[in-house]
N, C-alpha and C positions, 0 to 999 in steps of 0.2 A: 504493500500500500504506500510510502513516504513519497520523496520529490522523485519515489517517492515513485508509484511503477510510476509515477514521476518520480520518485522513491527507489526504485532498480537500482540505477546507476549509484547509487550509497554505498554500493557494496564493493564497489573498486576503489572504495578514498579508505577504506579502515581494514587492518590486518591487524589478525592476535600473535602475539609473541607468547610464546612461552619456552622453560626449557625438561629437560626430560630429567626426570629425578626418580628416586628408591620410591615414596610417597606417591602411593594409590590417588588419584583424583576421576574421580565420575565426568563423562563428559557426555552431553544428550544433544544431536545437533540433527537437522532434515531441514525443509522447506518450507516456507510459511510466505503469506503476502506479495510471492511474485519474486521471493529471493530466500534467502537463507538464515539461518538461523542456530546458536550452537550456545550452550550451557555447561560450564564447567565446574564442579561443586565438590566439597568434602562432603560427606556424611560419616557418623559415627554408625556401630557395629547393630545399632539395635533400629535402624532406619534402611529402608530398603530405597532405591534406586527405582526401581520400577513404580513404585506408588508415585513417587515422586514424577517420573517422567509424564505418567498418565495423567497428574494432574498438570501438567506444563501442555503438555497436548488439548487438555478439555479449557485451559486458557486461551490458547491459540486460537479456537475454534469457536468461543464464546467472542472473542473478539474480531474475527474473519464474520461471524451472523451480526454483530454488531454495528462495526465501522465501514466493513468493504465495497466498494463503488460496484467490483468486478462481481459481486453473490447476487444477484436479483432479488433475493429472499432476505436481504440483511434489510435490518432498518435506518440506516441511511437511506440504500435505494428508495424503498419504501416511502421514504419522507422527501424524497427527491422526486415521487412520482404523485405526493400528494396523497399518498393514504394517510388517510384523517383518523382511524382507528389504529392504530400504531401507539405501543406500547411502550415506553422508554425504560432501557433498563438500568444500572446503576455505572458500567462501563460507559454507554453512552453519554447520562451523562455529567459524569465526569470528565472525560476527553472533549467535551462542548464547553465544559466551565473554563478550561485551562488553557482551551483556545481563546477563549474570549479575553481572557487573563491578559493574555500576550500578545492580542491584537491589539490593545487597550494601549498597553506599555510600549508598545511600537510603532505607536499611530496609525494603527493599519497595515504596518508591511507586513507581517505576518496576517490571513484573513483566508479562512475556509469557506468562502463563496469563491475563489479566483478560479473553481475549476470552469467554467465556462468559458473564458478566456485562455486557460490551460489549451484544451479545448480545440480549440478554435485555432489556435499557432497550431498544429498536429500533436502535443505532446500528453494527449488524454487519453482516454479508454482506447482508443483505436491506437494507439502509438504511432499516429500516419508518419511520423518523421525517421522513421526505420525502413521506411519505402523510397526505395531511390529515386520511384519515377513521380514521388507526389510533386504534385504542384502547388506551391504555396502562393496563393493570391490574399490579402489580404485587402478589404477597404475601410477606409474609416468610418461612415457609416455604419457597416458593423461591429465594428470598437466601444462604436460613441453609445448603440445600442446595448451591448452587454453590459458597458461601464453601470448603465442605470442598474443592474443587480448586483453589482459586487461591491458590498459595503457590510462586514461583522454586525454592523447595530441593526442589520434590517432583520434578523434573526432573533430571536431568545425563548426561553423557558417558560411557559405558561401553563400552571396545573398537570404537570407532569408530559405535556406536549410541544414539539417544534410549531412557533407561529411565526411565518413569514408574511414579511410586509407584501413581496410580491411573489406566485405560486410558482413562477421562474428560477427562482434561485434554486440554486445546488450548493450542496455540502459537501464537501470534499475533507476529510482529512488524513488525504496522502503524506503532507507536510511533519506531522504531529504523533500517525497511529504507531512507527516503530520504536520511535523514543517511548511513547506513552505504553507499547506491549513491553520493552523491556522494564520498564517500571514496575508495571503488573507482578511478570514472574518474580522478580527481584523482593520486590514483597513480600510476596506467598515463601521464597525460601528464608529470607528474615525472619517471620513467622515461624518457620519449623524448625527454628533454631541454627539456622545454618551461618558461618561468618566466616567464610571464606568461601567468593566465589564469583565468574565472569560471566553477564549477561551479554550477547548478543542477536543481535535482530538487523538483518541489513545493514551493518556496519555498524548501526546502534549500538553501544556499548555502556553498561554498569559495571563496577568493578566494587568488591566489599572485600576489606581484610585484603589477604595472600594469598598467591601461588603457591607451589609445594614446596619450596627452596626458602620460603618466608620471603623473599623478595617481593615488591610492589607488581603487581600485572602489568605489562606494557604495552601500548599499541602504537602503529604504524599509521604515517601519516604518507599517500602518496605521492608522488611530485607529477604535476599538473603532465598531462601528453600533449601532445600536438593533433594528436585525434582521433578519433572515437573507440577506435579499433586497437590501440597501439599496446604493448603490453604493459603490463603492471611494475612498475619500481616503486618500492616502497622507500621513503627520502629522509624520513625522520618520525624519530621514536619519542614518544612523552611516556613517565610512569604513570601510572591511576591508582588510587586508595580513596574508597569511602564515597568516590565520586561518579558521574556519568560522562560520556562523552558524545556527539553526536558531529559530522561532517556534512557538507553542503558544498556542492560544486558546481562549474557548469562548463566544465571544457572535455566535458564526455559525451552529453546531450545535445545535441543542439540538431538545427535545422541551416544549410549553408546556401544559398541560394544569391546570384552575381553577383560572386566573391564575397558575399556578406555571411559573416555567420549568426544565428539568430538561436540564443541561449534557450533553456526550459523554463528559467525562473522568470517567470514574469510579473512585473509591476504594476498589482491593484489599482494603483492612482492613474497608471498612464495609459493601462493595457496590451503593454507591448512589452518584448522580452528587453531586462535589464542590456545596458551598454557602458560599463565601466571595467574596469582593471583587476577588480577582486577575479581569481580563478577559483578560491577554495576558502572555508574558514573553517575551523575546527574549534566547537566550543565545549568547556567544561563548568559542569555546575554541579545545584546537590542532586538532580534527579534528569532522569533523562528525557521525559516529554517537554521539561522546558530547554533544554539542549537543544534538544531536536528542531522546536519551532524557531528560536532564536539563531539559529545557523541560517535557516530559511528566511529570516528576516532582516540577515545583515548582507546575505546576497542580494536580497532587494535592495537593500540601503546604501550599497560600496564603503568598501574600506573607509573610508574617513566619516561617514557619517556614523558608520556603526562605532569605529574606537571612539568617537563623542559620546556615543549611545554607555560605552563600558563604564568611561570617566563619570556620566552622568548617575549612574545608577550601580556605584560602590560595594563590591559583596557580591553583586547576582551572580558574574557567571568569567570565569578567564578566558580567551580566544587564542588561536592561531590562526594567523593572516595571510595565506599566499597571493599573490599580486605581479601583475607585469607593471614593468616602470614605462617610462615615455619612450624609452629604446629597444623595449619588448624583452629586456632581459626578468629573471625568475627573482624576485624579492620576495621578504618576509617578514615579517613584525607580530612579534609577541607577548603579551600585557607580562606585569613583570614576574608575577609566578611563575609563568610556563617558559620567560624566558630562561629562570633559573636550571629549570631542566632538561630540556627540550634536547635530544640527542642527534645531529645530522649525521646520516650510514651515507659514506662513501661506497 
């Protein structure tokens, strides 16, 4: 679901490190949302592994009928097609509050109505921008027309129901759902006692306590490509403890059309994909739904408006900045925690 099956492409910015030790650690990984997914945990002698897995799988699946654009049967869709007898359940909404949360805090650049305009560029349900031969015509016209539905406040919570202002909107939360499922699980094993251990979800990442060596868990951050197809290097490694992480890019997705390349992430306010210098951020906070949305929201914003956004709002969350300069060389900038750590693999 993230940026996301606009969301996919997450899974080429984050890579787990780990190393091979005496110490036993459980690891539960398959597919979920359109990408991948893997779980690495201690448990002691009197907890079983499979109980545990089954309920990591009945979250998965509780959250796929909840959130997913792609299940016809979830209620999202449901609510996107305007069924009025549609029941909310406590996943939903929750992942509705937290967006709104952070739509609020970002003035918009984070906003679960943009799938329309998602959309509309090719990079929604149809994925058309994976199609060599699509034609991207776009008019303003119908820009200026969608823009009337993409606004967070036109949406909210009434008596246990979604009421839209207008029955056109769509709820998308591609942006928000893998941060937000890694949350989830992360949860449920705090609850069952567990304190060491590595959620992933489409590159989404929780990390609690250690690895088997007592060491911090580390992840890989990877260095922007030239394009879409190109292989994976991973550039530079940060540790995590206690924290979440989440990545946002756009030099994987895009749509290239006379000699223009035209990104996924695109800009609520303008409707049209971002065009600035940021290629990736990578942000850390205490939990990973807000990770998640806030990576998506400083890609909106570009680099200097979001480290304003950091300075501005003290505590929330650290970043990592990759960036082309004015000469198209590969720069970086990093708030000053992460610069303290931040490891570059030659």
């Amino acid at each position: 679901m993230k940026i996301k099956i606009t969301i996919f492409s997450i899974l080429f910015f984050i890579v787990l490190y780990s190393c091979n030790n005496k110490e036993e650690v459980f690891v539960y990984e398959g597919f979920t949302q359109g990408s991948t997914f893997s779980v690495k945990y201690f448990i002691g002698a009197n907890t079983t592994k499979d109980e545990i897995n089954k309920t990591i799988d009945s979250i998965l699946s509780q959250i796929d009928l909840t959130a997913s654009i792609y299940n016809q049967n979830s209620l999202i869709s449901k609510i996107n097609n305007n069924d009025n007898n549609v029941k909310l359940n406590e996943y939903f909404i929750r992942v509705f509050n937290e967006s709104n949360k952070i739509s609020g805090l970002t003035n918009g650049a984070f906003d679960i109505t943009v799938g329309p305009l998602v959309a509309m560029w090719g990079f929604g349900f149809k994925n058309n921008y994976q199609n060599k031969d699509y034609n991207l015509i776009i008019e303003q016209t119908k820009v200026d027309s969608l823009l009337k539905l993409i606004n967070y406040k036109n949406i909210n919570i009434e008596n246990g129901k979604v009421v839209k202002k207008y029955k056109n909107i769509k709820i998308d939360f591609n942006a928000i759902a893998q941060g937000y499922t890694v949350d989830i699980i992360a949860e449920y094993l705090k609850n069952r006692g567990i304190d060491n251990f590595l959620v992933e979800v489409g590159g989404e990442v929780c990390a609690k306590g250690f690895k088997q060596d007592n060491k911090n868990w580390m992840v890989g951050i990877e260095k922007p490509a030239d394009s879409s197809d190109a292989v994976q290097q991973i550039k530079y490694k940060i540790p995590l403890k206690d924290k979440a992480l989440a990545t946002s890019g756009n030099y994987r997705k895009y749509i290239e059309k006379n000699g223009v390349k035209y990104s996924h992430t695109i800009n609520p306010k303008t409707g049209y994909p971002v065009q600035h210098s940021l290629l990736s951020v990578s942000v850390i906070t205490d939990n990973c739904t807000t990770a998640d949305a806030l990576a998506t929201a400083f890609m909106v914003m570009g680099k200097d408006k979001a480290i304003q956004f950091i300075k501005q709002n003290n505590n929330l969350c650290e970043a990592y900045f990759i960036y082309s300069d004015k000469y198209g060389k590969i720069q970086t900038y990093a708030t000053p925690k992460i610069r303290k750590v931040v490891e570059e693999i030659n």
